[in-house]
C-alpha positions as CSV (number, residue, x, y, z in Angstrom):
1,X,-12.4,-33.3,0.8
2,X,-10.9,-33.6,-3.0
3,X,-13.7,-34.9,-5.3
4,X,-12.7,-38.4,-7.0
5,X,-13.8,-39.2,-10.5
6,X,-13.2,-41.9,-12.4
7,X,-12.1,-40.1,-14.9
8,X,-9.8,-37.4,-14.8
9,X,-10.7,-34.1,-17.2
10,X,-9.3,-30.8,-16.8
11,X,-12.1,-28.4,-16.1
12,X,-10.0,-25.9,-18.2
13,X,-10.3,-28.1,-20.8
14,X,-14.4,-27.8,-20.6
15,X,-14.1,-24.5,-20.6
16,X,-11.6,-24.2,-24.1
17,X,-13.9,-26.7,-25.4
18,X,-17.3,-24.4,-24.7
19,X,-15.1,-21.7,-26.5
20,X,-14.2,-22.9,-29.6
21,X,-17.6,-24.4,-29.9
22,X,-19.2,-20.8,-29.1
23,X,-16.0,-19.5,-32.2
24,X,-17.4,-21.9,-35.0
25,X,-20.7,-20.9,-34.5
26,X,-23.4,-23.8,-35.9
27,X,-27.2,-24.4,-35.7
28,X,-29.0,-25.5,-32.3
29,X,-29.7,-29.7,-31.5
30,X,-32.9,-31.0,-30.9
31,X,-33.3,-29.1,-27.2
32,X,-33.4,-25.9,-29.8
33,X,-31.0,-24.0,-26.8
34,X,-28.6,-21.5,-28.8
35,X,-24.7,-21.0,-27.7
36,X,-26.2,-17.7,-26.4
37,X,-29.1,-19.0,-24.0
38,X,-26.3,-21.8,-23.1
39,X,-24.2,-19.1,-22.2
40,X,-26.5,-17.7,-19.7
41,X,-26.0,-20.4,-16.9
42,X,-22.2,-20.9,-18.2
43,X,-20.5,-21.6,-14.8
44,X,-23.4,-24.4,-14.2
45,X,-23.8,-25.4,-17.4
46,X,-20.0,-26.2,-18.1
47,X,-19.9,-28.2,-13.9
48,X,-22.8,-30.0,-14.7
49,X,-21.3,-31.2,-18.1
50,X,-17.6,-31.8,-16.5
51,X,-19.2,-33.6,-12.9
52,X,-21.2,-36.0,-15.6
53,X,-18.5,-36.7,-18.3
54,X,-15.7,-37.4,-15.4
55,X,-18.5,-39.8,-13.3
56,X,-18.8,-41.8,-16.9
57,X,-22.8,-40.8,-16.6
58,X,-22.6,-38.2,-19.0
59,X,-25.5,-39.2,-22.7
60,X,-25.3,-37.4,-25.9
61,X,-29.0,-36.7,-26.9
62,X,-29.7,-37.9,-30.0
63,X,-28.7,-36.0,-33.2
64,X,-30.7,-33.6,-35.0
65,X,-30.9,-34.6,-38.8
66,X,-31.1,-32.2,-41.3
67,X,-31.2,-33.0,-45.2
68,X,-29.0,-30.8,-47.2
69,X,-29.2,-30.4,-51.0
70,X,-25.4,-31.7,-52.9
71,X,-24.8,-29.1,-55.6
72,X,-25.3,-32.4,-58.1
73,X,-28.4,-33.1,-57.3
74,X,-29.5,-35.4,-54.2
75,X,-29.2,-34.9,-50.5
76,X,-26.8,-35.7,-47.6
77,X,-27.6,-35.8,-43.8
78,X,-26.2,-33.6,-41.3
79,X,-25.9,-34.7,-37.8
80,X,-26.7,-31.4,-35.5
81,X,-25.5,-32.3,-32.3
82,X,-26.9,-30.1,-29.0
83,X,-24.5,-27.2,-27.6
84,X,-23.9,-29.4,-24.8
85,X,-22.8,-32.5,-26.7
86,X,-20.8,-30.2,-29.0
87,X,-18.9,-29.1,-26.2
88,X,-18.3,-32.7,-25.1
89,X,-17.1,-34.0,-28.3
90,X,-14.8,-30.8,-28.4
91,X,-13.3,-31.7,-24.8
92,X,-12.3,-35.2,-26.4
93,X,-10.7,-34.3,-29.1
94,X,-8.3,-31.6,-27.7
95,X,-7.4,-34.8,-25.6
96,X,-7.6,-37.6,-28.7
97,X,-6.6,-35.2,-31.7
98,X,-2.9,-34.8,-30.7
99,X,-2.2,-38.5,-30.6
100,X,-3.2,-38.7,-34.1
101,X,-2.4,-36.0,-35.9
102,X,1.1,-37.0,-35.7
103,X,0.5,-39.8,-37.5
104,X,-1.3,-38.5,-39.8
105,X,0.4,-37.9,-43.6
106,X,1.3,-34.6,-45.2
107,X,-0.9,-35.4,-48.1
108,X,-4.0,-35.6,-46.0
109,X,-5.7,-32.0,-45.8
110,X,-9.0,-31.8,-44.4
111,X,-10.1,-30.9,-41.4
112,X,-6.6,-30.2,-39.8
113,X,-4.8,-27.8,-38.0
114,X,-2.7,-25.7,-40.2
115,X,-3.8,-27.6,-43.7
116,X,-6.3,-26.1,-46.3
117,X,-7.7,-26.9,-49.6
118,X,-5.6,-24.5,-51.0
119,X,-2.8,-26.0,-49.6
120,X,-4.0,-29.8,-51.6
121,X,-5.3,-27.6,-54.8
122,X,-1.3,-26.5,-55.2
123,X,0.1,-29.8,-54.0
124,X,-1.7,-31.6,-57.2
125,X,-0.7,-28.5,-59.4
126,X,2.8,-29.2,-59.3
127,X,2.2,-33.1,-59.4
128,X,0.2,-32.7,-63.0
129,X,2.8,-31.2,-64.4
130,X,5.3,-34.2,-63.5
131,X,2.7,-37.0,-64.2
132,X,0.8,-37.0,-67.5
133,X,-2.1,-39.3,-65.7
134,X,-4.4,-38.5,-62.6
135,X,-7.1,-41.2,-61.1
136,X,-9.7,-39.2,-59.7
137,X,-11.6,-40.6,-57.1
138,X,-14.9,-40.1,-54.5
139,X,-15.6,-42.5,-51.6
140,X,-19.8,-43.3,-51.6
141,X,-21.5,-41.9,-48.2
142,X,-18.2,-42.0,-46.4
143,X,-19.8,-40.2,-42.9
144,X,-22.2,-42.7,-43.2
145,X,-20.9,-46.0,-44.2
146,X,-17.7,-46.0,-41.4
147,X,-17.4,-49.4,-40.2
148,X,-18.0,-48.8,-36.2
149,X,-16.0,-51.9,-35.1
150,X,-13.1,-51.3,-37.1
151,X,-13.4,-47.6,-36.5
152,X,-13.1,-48.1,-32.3
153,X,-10.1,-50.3,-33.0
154,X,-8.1,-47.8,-34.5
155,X,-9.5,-45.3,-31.6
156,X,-8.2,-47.8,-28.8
157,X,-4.1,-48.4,-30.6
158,X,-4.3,-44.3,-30.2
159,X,-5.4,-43.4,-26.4
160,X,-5.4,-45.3,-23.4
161,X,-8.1,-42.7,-21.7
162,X,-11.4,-44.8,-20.9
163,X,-13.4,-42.0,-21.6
164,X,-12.4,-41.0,-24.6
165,X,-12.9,-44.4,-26.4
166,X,-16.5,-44.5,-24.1
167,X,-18.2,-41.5,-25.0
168,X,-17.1,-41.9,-29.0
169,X,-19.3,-45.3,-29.0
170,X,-22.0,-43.7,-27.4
171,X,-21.8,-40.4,-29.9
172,X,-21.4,-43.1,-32.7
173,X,-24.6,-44.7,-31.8
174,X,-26.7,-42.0,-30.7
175,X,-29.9,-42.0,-33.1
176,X,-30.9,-39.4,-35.5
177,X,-33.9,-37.3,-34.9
178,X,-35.2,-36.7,-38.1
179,X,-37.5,-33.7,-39.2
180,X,-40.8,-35.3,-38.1
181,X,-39.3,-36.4,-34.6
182,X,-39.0,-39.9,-35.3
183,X,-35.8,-41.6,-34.2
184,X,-33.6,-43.7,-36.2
185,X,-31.1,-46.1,-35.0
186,X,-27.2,-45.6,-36.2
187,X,-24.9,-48.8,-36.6
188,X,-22.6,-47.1,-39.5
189,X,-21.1,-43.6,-40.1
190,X,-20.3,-40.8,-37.9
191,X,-22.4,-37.6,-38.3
192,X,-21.2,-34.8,-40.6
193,X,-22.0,-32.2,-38.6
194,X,-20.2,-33.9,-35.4
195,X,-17.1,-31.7,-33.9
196,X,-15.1,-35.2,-33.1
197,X,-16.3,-36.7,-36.7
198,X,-13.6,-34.8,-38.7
199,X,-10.7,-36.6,-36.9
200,X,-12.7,-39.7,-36.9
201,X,-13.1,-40.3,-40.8
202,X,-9.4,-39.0,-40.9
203,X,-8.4,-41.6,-38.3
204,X,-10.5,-43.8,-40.7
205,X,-8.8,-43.0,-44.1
206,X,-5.4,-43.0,-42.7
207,X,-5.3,-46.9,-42.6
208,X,-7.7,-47.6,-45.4
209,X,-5.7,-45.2,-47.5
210,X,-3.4,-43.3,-46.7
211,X,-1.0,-45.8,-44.8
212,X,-1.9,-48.3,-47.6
213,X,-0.8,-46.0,-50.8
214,X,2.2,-44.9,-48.7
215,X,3.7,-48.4,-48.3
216,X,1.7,-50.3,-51.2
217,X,2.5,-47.6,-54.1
218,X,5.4,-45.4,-52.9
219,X,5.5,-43.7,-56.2
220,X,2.6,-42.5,-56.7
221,X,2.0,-38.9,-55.1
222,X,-1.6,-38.8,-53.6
223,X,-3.7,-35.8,-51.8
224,X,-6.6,-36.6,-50.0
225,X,-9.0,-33.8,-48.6
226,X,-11.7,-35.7,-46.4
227,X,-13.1,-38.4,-48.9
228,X,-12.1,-36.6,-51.9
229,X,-8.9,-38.3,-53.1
230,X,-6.2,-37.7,-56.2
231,X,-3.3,-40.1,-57.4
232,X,-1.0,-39.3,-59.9
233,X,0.0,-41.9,-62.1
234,X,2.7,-42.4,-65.0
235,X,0.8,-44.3,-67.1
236,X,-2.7,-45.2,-68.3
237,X,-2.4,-49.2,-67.2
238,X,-0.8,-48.5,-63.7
239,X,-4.2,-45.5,-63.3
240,X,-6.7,-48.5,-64.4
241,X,-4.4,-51.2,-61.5
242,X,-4.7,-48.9,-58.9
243,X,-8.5,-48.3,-59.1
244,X,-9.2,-52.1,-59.3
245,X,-6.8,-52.2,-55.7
246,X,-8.7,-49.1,-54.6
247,X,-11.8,-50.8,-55.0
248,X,-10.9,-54.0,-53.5
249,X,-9.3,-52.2,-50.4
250,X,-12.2,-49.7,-49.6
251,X,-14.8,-52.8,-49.9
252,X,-12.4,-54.7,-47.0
253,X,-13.6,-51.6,-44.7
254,X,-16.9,-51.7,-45.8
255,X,-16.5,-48.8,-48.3
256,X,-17.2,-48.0,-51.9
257,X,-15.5,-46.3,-54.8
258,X,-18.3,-43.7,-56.3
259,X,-17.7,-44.9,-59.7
260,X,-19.6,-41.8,-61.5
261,X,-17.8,-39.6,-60.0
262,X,-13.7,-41.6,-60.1
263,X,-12.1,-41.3,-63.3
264,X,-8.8,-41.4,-64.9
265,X,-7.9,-38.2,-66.7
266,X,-4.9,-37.3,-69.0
267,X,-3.1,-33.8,-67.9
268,X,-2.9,-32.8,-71.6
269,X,-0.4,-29.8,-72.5
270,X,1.9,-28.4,-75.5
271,X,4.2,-31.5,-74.4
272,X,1.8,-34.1,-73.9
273,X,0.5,-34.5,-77.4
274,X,-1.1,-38.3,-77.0
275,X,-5.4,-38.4,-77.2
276,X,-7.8,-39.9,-74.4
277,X,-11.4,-38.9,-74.1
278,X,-10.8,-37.2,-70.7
279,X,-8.8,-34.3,-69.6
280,X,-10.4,-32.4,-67.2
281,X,-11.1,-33.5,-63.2
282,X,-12.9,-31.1,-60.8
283,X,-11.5,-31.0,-57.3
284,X,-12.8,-28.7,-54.2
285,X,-13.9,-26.3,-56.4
286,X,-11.3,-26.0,-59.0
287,X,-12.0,-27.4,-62.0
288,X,-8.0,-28.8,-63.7
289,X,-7.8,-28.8,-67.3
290,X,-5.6,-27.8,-70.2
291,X,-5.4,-23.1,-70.8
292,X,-3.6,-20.7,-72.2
293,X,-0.7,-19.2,-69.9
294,X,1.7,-17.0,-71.0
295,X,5.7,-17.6,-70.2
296,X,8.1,-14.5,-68.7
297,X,8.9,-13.5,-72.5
298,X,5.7,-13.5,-73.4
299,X,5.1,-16.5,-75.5
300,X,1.5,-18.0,-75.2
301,X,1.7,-21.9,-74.5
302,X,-1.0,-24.9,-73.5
303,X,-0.7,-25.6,-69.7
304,X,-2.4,-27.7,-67.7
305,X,-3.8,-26.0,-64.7
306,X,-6.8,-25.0,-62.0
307,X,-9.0,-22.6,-62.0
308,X,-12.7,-21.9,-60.6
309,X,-14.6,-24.5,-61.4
310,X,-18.3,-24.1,-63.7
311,X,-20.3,-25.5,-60.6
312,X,-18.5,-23.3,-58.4
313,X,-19.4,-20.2,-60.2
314,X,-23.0,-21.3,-60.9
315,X,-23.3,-21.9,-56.8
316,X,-21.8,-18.5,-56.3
317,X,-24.5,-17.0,-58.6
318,X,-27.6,-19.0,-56.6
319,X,-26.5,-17.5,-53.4
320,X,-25.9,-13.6,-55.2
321,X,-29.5,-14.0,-56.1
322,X,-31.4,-15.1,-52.9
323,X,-29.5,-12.0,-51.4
324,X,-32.5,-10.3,-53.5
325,X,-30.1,-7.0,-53.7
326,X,-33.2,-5.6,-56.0
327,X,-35.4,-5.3,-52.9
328,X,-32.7,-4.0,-50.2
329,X,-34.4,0.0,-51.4
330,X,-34.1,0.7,-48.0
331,X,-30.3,0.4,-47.4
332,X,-27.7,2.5,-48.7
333,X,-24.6,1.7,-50.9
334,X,-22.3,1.5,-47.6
335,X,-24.8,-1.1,-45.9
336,X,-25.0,-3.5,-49.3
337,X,-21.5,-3.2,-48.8
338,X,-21.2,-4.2,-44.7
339,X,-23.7,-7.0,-45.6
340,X,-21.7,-8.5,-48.1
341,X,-18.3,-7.5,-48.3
342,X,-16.8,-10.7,-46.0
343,X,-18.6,-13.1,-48.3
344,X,-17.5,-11.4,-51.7
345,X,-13.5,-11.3,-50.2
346,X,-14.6,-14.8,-49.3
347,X,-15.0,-16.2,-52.8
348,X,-11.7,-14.2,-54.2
349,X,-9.7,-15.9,-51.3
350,X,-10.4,-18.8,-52.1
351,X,-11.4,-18.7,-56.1
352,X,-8.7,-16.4,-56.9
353,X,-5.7,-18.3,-55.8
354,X,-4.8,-19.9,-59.5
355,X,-6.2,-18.7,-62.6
356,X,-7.9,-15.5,-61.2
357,X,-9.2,-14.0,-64.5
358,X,-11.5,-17.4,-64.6
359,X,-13.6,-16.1,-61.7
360,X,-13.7,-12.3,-63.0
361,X,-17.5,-13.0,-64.8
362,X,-19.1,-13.6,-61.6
363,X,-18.0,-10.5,-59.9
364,X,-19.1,-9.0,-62.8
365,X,-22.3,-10.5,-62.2
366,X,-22.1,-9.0,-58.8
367,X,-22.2,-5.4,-60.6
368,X,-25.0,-7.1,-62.5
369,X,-27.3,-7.0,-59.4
370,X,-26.4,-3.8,-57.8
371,X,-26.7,-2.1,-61.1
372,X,-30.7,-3.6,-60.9
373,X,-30.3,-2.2,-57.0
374,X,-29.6,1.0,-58.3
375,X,-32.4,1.0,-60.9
376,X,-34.7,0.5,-58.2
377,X,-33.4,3.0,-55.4
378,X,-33.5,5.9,-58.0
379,X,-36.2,7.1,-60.2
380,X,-33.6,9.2,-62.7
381,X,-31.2,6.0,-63.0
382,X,-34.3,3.5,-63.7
383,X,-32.4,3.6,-67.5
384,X,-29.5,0.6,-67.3
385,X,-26.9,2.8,-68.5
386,X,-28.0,5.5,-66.3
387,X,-27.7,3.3,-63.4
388,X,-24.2,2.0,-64.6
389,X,-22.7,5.3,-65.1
390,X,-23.6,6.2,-61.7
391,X,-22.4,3.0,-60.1
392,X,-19.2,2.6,-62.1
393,X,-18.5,6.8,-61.5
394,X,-18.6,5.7,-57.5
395,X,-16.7,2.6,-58.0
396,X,-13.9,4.6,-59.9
397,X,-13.8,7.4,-57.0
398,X,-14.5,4.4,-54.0
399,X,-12.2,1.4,-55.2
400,X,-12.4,-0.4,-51.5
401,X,-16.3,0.1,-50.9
402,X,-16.6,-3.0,-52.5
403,X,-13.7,-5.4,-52.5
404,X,-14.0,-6.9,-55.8
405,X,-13.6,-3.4,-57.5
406,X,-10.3,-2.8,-55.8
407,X,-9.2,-5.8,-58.5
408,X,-11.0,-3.7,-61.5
409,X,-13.9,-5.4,-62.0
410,X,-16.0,-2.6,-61.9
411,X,-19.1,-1.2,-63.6
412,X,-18.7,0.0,-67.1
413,X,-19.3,4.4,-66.7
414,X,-19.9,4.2,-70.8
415,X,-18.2,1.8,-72.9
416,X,-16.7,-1.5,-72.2
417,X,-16.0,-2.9,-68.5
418,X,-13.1,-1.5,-66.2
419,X,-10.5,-3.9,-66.0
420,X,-7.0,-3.8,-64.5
C-alpha cells in the first residue's frame, strides 16, 4: 500500500534541497551537527525529514543567534538555522520561489537568480548620468522589523500549498538561541541567516516598495538590492517629496527610513555646474562620486562615477592582516598563493568592475605583506629592498602565481612600482 500524506512533496525535491544546502556551505545550528556528519545517515536523514514535513509534524529547532560586527560600528543578529531546518526551508522555496519571482521587478537585485550587485551598481551608473539628483536610502533592521501578519498575507495571494504557508509561520516564530542558551521569543523579522528569508524580505519590499514606486512614481528609475535602495530624481524638491512619501509608506508596514544613513546627493560633473553640500553616496561597496575620466581622443573631463569604496578597501585590509602572512615561515610562495589566490580574484571581480585603478593600493598592500613574509622566510632578504627585489624578480618571471600581478601590480625590483 501507497503511503498518503497530507501533503504532497517530491522526495526529489528533499534531496535537491539537501544539495544546494551542502553547495552554499554555512555554520552548524544549535544541535552543532555539520553538513558532513548529516551526510553520514543521508538516505534516513533526508526520509525522516520528508515523512515529517509531508505528515505536517515536521518543528524547526530554534535558531542559533550569532552577533556580527557592521563595518560602521554596531552589531546585527544572524539566525543560524540547523542542517536539517536548512534543508526544509530550501524544499519550500524551490516550491514558493517560482511563483514570485515572476513578479518580481527588474530593478530588484538581491538574492535572485541570475541578478547581482554588479548588475544594480551599472544599472544606477547609467541612471546618474541622466538624472542630476539621487535619494539614497537604508531601511532600519529590515530582517528584524518584518511585520509577520502582513508578511503571511502576501505568502497566501502567492501559493495555495498548505505547507508552504505552515512551516514559514512556524520558521518565523521559532525563537532565537542566543550565546548563553537562553531563548528569546520572535514576533517580528525573519532571520538573516534563513535560506527562505531572502525571498521573504523580497516578497516583503515588492509591495512596500517596489510595486508602490512603480505605479506611484513611474518616472523615477529605482534599484533596490535587499534593503539597500536608490531613486533617481530630476530635481532637488521632487528628491526631498519622495523621502517624506518613503517615510510615510515604510511606517504603514511597520518600517523605518534609517535617516543617518538616507540622503539626497547631487551627481556633480563638467555639465552639472550647480553647488549642494553632498555629492557622493556609497552603495554595496562602491563608493559614486565626481573623477577624472579620459574621452576616446584623450581629453581629461569630470564624470560622475563608481569605484571601490574607502570602507571597502579598509575591510579588505583588516581581513589581509588577520591572514598574519608574516608568520606562515613554514609555507612556500606556491602555498601563500593556493591559500589565497580565490579570495584576492575575489576582490578584483567584484572591485574591479568600474574604476579599476581605485582598488590598485590595496593589492599593493597585498605585496606589502608578502614582502614582510619574505623578510621573515630568509635571513639574506631580512633588508626591505632585498626582499622586494627578490619578490618583484619572481613576480616579473611568474605573472599568474599570484593573480593580482597578472594586472601589474607587482613588487617594485628597484625603483618605482610595476604597473601596466
Amino acid at each position: 500500500m501507497q503511503e498518503t500524506k497530507p501533503f504532497s512533496i517530491s522526495k526529489n525535491a528533499v534531496m535537491t534541497a539537501f544539495e544546494r544546502v551542502k553547495a552554499n556551505k554555512g555554520a552548524y545550528g544549535i544541535d552543532e551537527q555539520s553538513i558532513e556528519s548529516f551526510e553520514l545517515d543521508l538516505k534516513n536523514n533526508l526520509y525522516k525529514l520528508w515523512n515529517r514535513m509531508s505528515s505536517g509534524s515536521y518543528f524547526p529547532k530554534p535558531v542559533k543567534a550569532i552577533a556580527i560586527p557592521k563595518k560602521n560600528g554596531g552589531t546585527r543578529t544572524l539566525g543560524i538555522p540547523t542542517v536539517e531546518d536548512r534543508v526544509a526551508q530550501m524544499v519550500a522555496k524551490l516550491y514558493f520561489e517560482p511563483s514570485v519571482e515572476k513578479l518580481f521587478y527588474e530593478d530588484s537585485y538581491g538574492y535572485r537568480p541570475n541578478k547581482s550587485a554588479i548588475h544594480a551598481i551599472e544599472a544606477t551608473r547609467k541612471r546618474c548620468w541622466r538624472k542630476d539628483w539621487v535619494l539614497e536610502f537604508d531601511i532600519k533592521g529590515l530582517f528584524d522589523n518584518i511585520r509577520h501578519d502582513y508578511l503571511i498575507e502576501m505568502v497566501k495571494r502567492h501559493t495555495n500549498q498548505e505547507w508552504v504557508i505552515l512551516y514559514i509561520q512556524r520558521w518565523l516564530t521559532a525563537p532565537f538561541q542566543m550565546e548563553d542558551g537562553t531563548l528569546t521569543e520572535r514576533t517580528s523579522g525573519t532571520p538573516q541567516g534563513g535560506v527562505i528569508s531572502p525571498v521573504l524580505a523580497n516578497l516583503f519590499l515588492h509591495y512596500t516598495f517596489d510595486d508602490f514606486m512603480t505605479k506611484e512614481f513611474p518616472s523615477i528609475p529605482w534599484a533596490r538590492y535587499a534593503d539597500d535602495g536608490i531613486a533617481h530624481c530630476a530635481s532637488l524638491k521632487q528628491a526631498k517629496y519622495l523621502q517624506r512619501r518613503l517615510e510615510e509608506r515604510f511606517q504603514l508596514f511597520g518600517l523605518e527610513l534609517n535617516l543617518e544613513k538616507t540622503k539626497i546627493v547631487y551627481c556633480k560633473d563638467d555639465d552639472r555646474q550647480g553647488d549642494y553640500s553632498t555629492i557622493s553616496f556609497d552603495f554595496l561597496g562602491y563608493t559614486f562620486r565626481p573623477r577624472h575620466s579620459k574621452n576616446k581622443y584623450g581629453k581629461f573631463f569630470t564624470n560622475f562615477l563608481p569605484a571601490i569604496a574607502d570602507k571597502a578597501k579598509k575591510a579588505i585590509r583588516k581581513e589581509v592582516r588577520s591572514w598574519r602572512l608574516q608568520l606562515k615561515v613554514d609555507k612556500t610562495l606556491q602555498d601563500i598563493s593556493n591559500m589565497f589566490n580565490k579570495k584576492i580574484q575575489g576582490w578584483i571581480n567584484y572591485y574591479g568592475h568600474f574604476y579599476k585603478s581605485e582598488m590598485y593600493s590595496v593589492l599593493r598592500y597585498i605585496n606589502s605583506c608578502l614582502v614582510k613574509w619574505v623578510r621573515r622566510k630568509y635571513k639574506k632578504r631580512k633588508h626591505r629592498r632585498r626582499a622586494e627585489h627578490w619578490l618583484g624578480a619572481i613576480a616579473h618571471r611568474e605573472r599568474k602565481l599570484f593573480v593580482h600581478w597578472k594586472y601589474g601590480i607587482q613588487p617594485a625590483m628597484n625603483n618605482g612600482s610595476r604597473m601596466s
